[in-house]
N, C-alpha and C positions, 0 to 999 in steps of 0.2 A: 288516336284521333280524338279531338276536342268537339265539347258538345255545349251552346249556349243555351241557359234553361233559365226559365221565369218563375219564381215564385209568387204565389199572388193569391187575392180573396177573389172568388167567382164574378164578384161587380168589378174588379181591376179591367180598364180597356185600355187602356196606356202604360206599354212597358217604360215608355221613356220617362214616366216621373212617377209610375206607381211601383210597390212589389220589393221585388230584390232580382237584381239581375248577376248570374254568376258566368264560371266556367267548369269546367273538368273533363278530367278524359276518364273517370270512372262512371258506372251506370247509376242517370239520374237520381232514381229511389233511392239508390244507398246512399249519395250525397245530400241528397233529402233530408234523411237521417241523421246523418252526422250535424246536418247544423240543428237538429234538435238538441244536443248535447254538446255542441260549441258554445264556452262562455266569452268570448272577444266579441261576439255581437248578442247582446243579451236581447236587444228589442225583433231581432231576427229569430231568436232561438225562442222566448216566447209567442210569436206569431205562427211556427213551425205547428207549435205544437198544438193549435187549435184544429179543431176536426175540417174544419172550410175550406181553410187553407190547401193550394193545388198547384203543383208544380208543372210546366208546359215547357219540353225542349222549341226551343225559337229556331234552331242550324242544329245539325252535326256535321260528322265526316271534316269539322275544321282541322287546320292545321294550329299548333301551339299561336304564333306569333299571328295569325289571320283571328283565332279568336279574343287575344285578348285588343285588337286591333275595333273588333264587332263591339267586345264590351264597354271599352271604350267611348262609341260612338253614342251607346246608350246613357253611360252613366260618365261624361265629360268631368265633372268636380265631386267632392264630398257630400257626404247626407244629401243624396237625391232615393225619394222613395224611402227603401228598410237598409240600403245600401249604408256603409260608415266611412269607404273609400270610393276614391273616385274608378273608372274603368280600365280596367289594364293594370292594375298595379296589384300585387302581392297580398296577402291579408298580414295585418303586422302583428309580426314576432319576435317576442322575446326569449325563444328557445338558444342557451347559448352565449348570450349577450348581456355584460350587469347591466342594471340602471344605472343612471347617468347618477343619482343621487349617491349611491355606494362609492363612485369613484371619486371622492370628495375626500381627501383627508386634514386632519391636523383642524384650524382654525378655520378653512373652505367648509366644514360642514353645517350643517343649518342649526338650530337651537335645539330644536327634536331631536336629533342624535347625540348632538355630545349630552340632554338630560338620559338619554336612554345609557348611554357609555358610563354615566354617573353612577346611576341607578346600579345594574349590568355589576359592574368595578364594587361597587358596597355588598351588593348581595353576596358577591364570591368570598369577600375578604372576614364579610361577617361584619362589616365596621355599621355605623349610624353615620347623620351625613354632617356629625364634628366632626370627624375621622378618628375619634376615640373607640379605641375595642369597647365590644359589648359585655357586661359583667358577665362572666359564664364562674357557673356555679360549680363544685369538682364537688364530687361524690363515692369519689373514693373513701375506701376506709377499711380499717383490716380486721380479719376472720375473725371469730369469736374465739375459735378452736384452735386456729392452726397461725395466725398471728399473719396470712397473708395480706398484703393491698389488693383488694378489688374492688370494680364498679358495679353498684347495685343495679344502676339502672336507673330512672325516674318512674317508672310507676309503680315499683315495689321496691319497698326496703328493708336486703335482706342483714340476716346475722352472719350468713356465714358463708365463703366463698364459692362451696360445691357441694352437690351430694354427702359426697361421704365424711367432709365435717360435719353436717347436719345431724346425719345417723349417729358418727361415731359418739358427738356432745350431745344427744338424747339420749344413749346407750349408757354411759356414764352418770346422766342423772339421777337420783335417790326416789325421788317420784316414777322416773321409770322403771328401775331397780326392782319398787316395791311394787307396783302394777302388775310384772310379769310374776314374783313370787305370789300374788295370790290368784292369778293363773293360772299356775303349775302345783299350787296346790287344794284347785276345784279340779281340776283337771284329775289329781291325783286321790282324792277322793270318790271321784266318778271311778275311778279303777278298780277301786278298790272294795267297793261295794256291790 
């Protein structure tokens, strides 16, 4: 069963041009609520949500087609009161349904889209809008050690492809060589003493 309910500020006396007049067959307060957090009628949904603001069922116990037949009688045309439709008619949605703008193709579409498709189309390909590739830099270049091609990266530029060229060409050099022989032989003095 349907229930017609009035939303309204305490000085509203006229549902026929003040407020917001609705329907449902769910309990008032929670429909209440909901249009707190409905954005299709934003000037309802802020009104909702002022403390003053007071909801009045008008009928219940209607039947579907008797009430939207009642809401009607109240709200005949568009924007009367908080209302954005007229009475009896459906809240409009787009659940489901493209925009009429989407179903536009080829040369039917509007100038904002085919710049966004421009746009959109350069970003992916990488290009600028000559259509000349963008100079990309290669950073490649091969191991110090082991003679491989790899890419260092841009924010650091390395010598050597991995780990273990790293080690291996620090281990081999003569500065290193001689670091660890006077290591091993503080080391070997400490023992020895």
């Amino acid at each position: 069963m349907y229930k017609l309910y009035w939303i309204k500020y305490p000085e509203h006396q006229d549902p026929f041009n003040e407020g917001y007049i609705g329907i449902t067959s769910q309990d008032i307060e929670k429909r209440f609520d909901n249009h707190k957090h409905n954005n299709k009628n934003k000037h309802l949904k802020n009104r909702c949500r002022q403390e003053k603001v007071e909801v009045i069922c008008l009928k219940e116990n209607l039947e579907k087609e008797e009430a939207k037949i009642l809401e009607e009688k109240y709200r005949p045309i568009e924007n009367i009161g908080w209302n954005i439709n007229k009475g009896g008619d459906l809240p409009p949605s787009r659940k489901g349904k493209p925009s009429p703008k989407s179903l536009l193709k080829g040369n039917d579409r509007t100038e904002k889209q085919k710049i966004g498709t421009l746009k959109r189309s350069e970003k992916i390909k990488g290009n600028n809008f000559s259509g000349l590739r963008k100079n990309r830099v290669d950073h490649s270049k091969p191991c110090e050690n082991c003679g491989i091609i790899f890419n260092p990266g841009y924010e650091k530029r390395r010598k050597y492809c991995c780990i273990m060229c790293s080690v291996t060409k620090r281990n081999q050099s003569e500065e290193y060589i001689n670091k660890l022989s006077e290591k091993a032989k503080i080391q070997w003095n400490k023992k020895v003493i």
